[in-house]
C-alpha positions as CSV (number, residue, x, y, z in Angstrom):
1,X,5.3,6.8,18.0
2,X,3.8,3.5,17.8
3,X,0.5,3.1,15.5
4,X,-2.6,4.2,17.7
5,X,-5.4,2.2,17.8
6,X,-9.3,2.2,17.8
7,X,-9.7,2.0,22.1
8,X,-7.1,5.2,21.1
9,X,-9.7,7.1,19.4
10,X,-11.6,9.0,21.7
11,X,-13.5,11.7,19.6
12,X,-14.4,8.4,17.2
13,X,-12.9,10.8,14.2
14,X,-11.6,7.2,12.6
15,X,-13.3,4.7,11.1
16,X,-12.6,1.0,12.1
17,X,-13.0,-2.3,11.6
18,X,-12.4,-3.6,15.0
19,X,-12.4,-1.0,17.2
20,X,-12.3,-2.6,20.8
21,X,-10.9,-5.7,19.4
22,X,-7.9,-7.4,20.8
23,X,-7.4,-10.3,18.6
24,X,-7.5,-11.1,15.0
25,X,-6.7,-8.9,11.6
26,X,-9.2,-6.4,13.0
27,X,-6.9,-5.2,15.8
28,X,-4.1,-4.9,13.4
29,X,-6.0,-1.5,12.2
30,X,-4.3,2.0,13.2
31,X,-4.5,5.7,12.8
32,X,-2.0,7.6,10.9
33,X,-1.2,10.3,14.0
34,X,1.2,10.6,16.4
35,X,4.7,10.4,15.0
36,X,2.7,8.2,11.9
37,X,4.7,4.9,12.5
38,X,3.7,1.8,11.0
39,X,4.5,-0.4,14.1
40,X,2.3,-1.1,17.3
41,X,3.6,-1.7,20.7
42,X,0.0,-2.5,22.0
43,X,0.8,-5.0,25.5
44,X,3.5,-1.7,27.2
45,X,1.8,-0.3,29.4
46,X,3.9,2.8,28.2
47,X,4.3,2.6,24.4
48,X,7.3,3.1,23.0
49,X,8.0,6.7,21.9
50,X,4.8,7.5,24.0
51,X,5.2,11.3,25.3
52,X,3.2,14.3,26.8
53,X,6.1,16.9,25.9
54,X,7.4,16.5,22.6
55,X,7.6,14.7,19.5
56,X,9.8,14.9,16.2
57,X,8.9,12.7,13.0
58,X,10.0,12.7,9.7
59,X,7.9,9.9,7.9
60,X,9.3,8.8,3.8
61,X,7.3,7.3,0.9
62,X,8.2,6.3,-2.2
63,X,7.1,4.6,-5.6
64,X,9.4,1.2,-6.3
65,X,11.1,1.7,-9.5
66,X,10.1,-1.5,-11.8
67,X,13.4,-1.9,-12.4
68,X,14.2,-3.0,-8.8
69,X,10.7,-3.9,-8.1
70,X,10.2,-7.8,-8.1
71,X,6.5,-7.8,-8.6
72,X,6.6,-5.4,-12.1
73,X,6.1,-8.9,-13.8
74,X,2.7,-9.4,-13.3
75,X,0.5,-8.4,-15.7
76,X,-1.3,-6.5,-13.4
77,X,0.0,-3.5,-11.5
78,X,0.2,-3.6,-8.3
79,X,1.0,-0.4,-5.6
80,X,3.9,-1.1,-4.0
81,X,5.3,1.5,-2.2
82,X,8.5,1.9,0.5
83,X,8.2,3.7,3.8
84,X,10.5,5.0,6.4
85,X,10.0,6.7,9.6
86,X,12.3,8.5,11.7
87,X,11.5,10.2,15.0
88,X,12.5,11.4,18.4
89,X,10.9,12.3,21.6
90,X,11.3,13.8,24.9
91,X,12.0,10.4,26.7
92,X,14.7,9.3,24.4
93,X,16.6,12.5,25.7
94,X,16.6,11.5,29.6
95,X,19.4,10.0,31.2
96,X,18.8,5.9,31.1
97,X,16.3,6.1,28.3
98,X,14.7,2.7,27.4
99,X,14.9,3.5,23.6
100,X,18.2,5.1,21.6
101,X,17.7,9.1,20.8
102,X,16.6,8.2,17.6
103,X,13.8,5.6,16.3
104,X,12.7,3.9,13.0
105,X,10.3,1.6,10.8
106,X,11.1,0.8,7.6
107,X,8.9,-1.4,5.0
108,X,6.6,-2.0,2.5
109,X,3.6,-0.5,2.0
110,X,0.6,-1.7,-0.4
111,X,-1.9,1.3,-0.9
112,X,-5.5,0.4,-2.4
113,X,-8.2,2.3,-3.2
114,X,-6.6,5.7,-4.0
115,X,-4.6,5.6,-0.3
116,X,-7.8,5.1,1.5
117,X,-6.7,1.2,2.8
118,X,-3.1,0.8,3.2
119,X,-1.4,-2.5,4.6
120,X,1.9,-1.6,6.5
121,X,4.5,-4.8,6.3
122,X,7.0,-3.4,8.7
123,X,11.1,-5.3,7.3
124,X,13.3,-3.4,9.6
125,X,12.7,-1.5,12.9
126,X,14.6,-0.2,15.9
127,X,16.4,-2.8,18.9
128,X,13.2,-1.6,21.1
129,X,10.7,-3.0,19.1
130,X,12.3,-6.4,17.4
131,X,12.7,-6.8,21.5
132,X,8.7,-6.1,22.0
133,X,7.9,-8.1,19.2
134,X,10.7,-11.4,20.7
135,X,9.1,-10.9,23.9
136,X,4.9,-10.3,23.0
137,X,4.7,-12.8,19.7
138,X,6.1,-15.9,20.4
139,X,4.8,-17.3,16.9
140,X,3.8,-16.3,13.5
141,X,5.4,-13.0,14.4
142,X,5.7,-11.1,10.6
143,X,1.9,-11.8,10.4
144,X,1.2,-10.2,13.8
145,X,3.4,-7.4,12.7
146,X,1.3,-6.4,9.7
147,X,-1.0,-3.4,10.5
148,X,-3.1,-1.4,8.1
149,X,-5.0,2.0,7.8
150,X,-8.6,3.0,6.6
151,X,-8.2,6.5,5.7
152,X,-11.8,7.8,4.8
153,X,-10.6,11.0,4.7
154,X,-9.2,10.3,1.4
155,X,-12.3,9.6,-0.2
156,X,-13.5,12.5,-2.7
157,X,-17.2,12.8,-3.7
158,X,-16.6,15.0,-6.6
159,X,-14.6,12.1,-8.2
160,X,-17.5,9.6,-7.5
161,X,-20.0,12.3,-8.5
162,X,-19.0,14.8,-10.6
163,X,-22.1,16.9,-11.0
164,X,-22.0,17.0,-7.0
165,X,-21.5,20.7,-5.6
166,X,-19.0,19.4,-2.7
Protein backbone atom coordinates (compact mmCIF):
# COMPACT_ATOMS: atom_id res chain seq x y z
CA UNK A 1 0.00 0.00 0.00
CA UNK A 2 2.75 2.40 -0.17
CA UNK A 3 2.83 4.94 -3.21
CA UNK A 4 4.47 3.13 -6.31
CA UNK A 5 6.96 4.66 -8.09
CA UNK A 6 8.35 5.31 -11.65
CA UNK A 7 11.23 2.12 -11.62
CA UNK A 8 7.43 0.53 -10.51
CA UNK A 9 6.00 1.31 -13.79
CA UNK A 10 6.67 -1.38 -16.03
CA UNK A 11 4.21 -0.95 -19.02
CA UNK A 12 5.44 2.99 -18.77
CA UNK A 13 1.37 3.69 -18.61
CA UNK A 14 2.50 6.85 -16.22
CA UNK A 15 3.92 9.86 -16.97
CA UNK A 16 6.90 11.05 -14.84
CA UNK A 17 9.01 13.52 -13.93
CA UNK A 18 11.86 11.48 -12.61
CA UNK A 19 11.35 8.26 -13.41
CA UNK A 20 14.63 6.39 -12.29
CA UNK A 21 15.42 9.02 -9.96
CA UNK A 22 16.49 8.42 -6.48
CA UNK A 23 16.98 11.78 -5.08
CA UNK A 24 15.37 15.10 -5.18
CA UNK A 25 11.46 16.34 -5.62
CA UNK A 26 11.44 14.17 -8.74
CA UNK A 27 11.48 10.93 -6.84
CA UNK A 28 8.87 12.13 -4.56
CA UNK A 29 6.34 11.34 -7.72
CA UNK A 30 3.91 8.23 -7.39
CA UNK A 31 1.09 6.36 -9.12
CA UNK A 32 -2.30 6.36 -7.67
CA UNK A 33 -2.63 2.21 -7.69
CA UNK A 34 -2.21 -0.27 -5.35
CA UNK A 35 -4.20 0.33 -2.28
CA UNK A 36 -3.78 4.47 -3.54
CA UNK A 37 -1.82 5.60 -0.33
CA UNK A 38 -0.14 8.71 -0.27
CA UNK A 39 3.02 7.48 1.62
CA UNK A 40 6.27 5.75 0.22
CA UNK A 41 8.26 3.24 1.96
CA UNK A 42 10.84 3.28 -0.92
CA UNK A 43 14.47 1.85 1.06
CA UNK A 44 12.27 -1.88 2.44
CA UNK A 45 13.17 -4.21 0.54
CA UNK A 46 9.48 -5.42 1.18
CA UNK A 47 7.25 -2.37 1.31
CA UNK A 48 4.90 -2.08 3.71
CA UNK A 49 1.50 -3.47 2.91
CA UNK A 50 3.33 -5.04 -0.23
CA UNK A 51 1.26 -8.42 -1.14
CA UNK A 52 0.78 -11.01 -4.06
CA UNK A 53 -2.58 -12.35 -2.46
CA UNK A 54 -4.85 -9.68 -1.35
CA UNK A 55 -5.50 -6.29 -0.77
CA UNK A 56 -8.42 -4.14 0.83
CA UNK A 57 -8.52 -0.17 0.61
CA UNK A 58 -10.97 2.26 1.30
CA UNK A 59 -9.26 5.70 0.29
CA UNK A 60 -11.49 9.35 1.54
CA UNK A 61 -11.47 12.84 0.03
CA UNK A 62 -13.01 15.69 0.91
CA UNK A 63 -13.49 19.63 0.31
CA UNK A 64 -12.36 21.78 3.59
CA UNK A 65 -15.17 23.71 4.71
CA UNK A 66 -14.06 27.53 4.85
CA UNK A 67 -15.27 27.79 7.93
CA UNK A 68 -12.63 25.40 9.43
CA UNK A 69 -10.24 26.03 6.62
CA UNK A 70 -7.33 28.40 7.70
CA UNK A 71 -6.33 29.41 4.23
CA UNK A 72 -10.19 30.72 3.08
CA UNK A 73 -8.50 34.21 3.78
CA UNK A 74 -6.69 34.63 0.89
CA UNK A 75 -8.01 36.37 -1.73
CA UNK A 76 -7.44 33.73 -3.89
CA UNK A 77 -8.77 30.21 -3.61
CA UNK A 78 -6.87 27.67 -3.13
CA UNK A 79 -7.79 23.60 -3.41
CA UNK A 80 -7.34 22.22 -0.27
CA UNK A 81 -8.54 19.10 0.12
CA UNK A 82 -8.32 16.12 3.22
CA UNK A 83 -7.51 12.56 2.49
CA UNK A 84 -7.62 9.35 4.35
CA UNK A 85 -6.72 5.91 3.55
CA UNK A 86 -7.58 2.78 5.12
CA UNK A 87 -6.47 -0.74 4.13
CA UNK A 88 -5.63 -4.24 4.81
CA UNK A 89 -3.74 -7.04 3.37
CA UNK A 90 -2.83 -10.59 3.42
CA UNK A 91 0.34 -10.13 5.54
CA UNK A 92 -1.27 -8.11 8.22
CA UNK A 93 -3.42 -11.36 8.90
CA UNK A 94 -0.32 -13.79 9.66
CA UNK A 95 0.76 -14.64 12.91
CA UNK A 96 3.78 -12.06 13.94
CA UNK A 97 2.87 -9.54 11.31
CA UNK A 98 5.27 -6.53 11.05
CA UNK A 99 2.30 -4.09 10.57
CA UNK A 100 -1.26 -4.02 12.79
CA UNK A 101 -4.32 -5.67 10.76
CA UNK A 102 -5.33 -2.44 9.77
CA UNK A 103 -3.25 0.66 8.12
CA UNK A 104 -3.62 4.42 7.39
CA UNK A 105 -2.47 7.90 5.95
CA UNK A 106 -4.23 10.78 6.68
CA UNK A 107 -3.43 14.48 5.18
CA UNK A 108 -3.72 17.20 3.12
CA UNK A 109 -3.96 17.20 -0.23
CA UNK A 110 -3.46 20.32 -2.78
CA UNK A 111 -5.08 19.37 -6.24
CA UNK A 112 -4.05 21.67 -9.34
CA UNK A 113 -4.90 21.64 -12.69
CA UNK A 114 -8.41 19.96 -12.62
CA UNK A 115 -6.78 16.75 -10.31
CA UNK A 116 -4.17 16.25 -12.95
CA UNK A 117 -1.03 17.26 -10.27
CA UNK A 118 -1.80 16.68 -6.79
CA UNK A 119 0.77 17.22 -3.90
CA UNK A 120 0.13 14.62 -0.97
CA UNK A 121 1.36 16.27 2.61
CA UNK A 122 0.93 13.10 4.56
CA UNK A 123 -0.03 14.68 8.95
CA UNK A 124 -0.71 11.33 10.44
CA UNK A 125 0.07 7.69 9.44
CA UNK A 126 0.32 4.24 11.02
CA UNK A 127 3.40 3.10 13.99
CA UNK A 128 5.03 1.21 10.74
CA UNK A 129 5.70 4.01 8.81
CA UNK A 130 6.45 7.09 11.42
CA UNK A 131 9.10 4.07 12.35
CA UNK A 132 10.40 3.92 8.42
CA UNK A 133 10.35 7.51 8.21
CA UNK A 134 12.59 7.75 12.13
CA UNK A 135 14.77 5.25 10.83
CA UNK A 136 15.30 6.27 6.66
CA UNK A 137 15.12 10.35 7.10
CA UNK A 138 17.23 11.43 9.69
CA UNK A 139 16.50 15.25 8.68
CA UNK A 140 14.12 17.46 7.09
CA UNK A 141 11.78 14.51 7.34
CA UNK A 142 8.02 16.35 6.53
CA UNK A 143 9.71 17.58 3.27
CA UNK A 144 10.94 14.04 2.36
CA UNK A 145 7.44 12.93 3.22
CA UNK A 146 5.70 15.05 0.64
CA UNK A 147 4.87 13.00 -2.57
CA UNK A 148 2.79 14.06 -5.49
CA UNK A 149 0.87 12.57 -8.57
CA UNK A 150 0.69 13.57 -12.43
CA UNK A 151 -2.49 12.18 -13.49
CA UNK A 152 -2.65 12.63 -17.35
CA UNK A 153 -5.40 10.63 -17.51
CA UNK A 154 -7.44 13.49 -16.22
CA UNK A 155 -6.84 15.62 -18.92
CA UNK A 156 -9.98 16.11 -21.36
CA UNK A 157 -9.44 17.36 -25.01
CA UNK A 158 -12.94 18.18 -25.51
CA UNK A 159 -12.63 20.87 -22.74
CA UNK A 160 -9.40 22.26 -24.36
CA UNK A 161 -11.03 21.90 -27.85
CA UNK A 162 -14.43 21.85 -28.02
CA UNK A 163 -15.06 21.42 -31.72
CA UNK A 164 -12.75 18.27 -31.35
CA UNK A 165 -14.66 14.91 -32.14
CA UNK A 166 -12.87 12.93 -29.13
Amino acid sequence: MSGPKGYEDYTYSNYFVGRNEFEGFSNQQIMMRDGGFKVRTDLLSDKVGKTDDWLAAVNFTTSIPNAINPLAVLPFKLPIRAFVDIGTYSGAWKKNAATGRFIYDAGLQLSLFNNIVNIYVPLFYSKVYRDYFKSTIPEKRFLKNIAFSIDLQHISLKKIIPQSPF
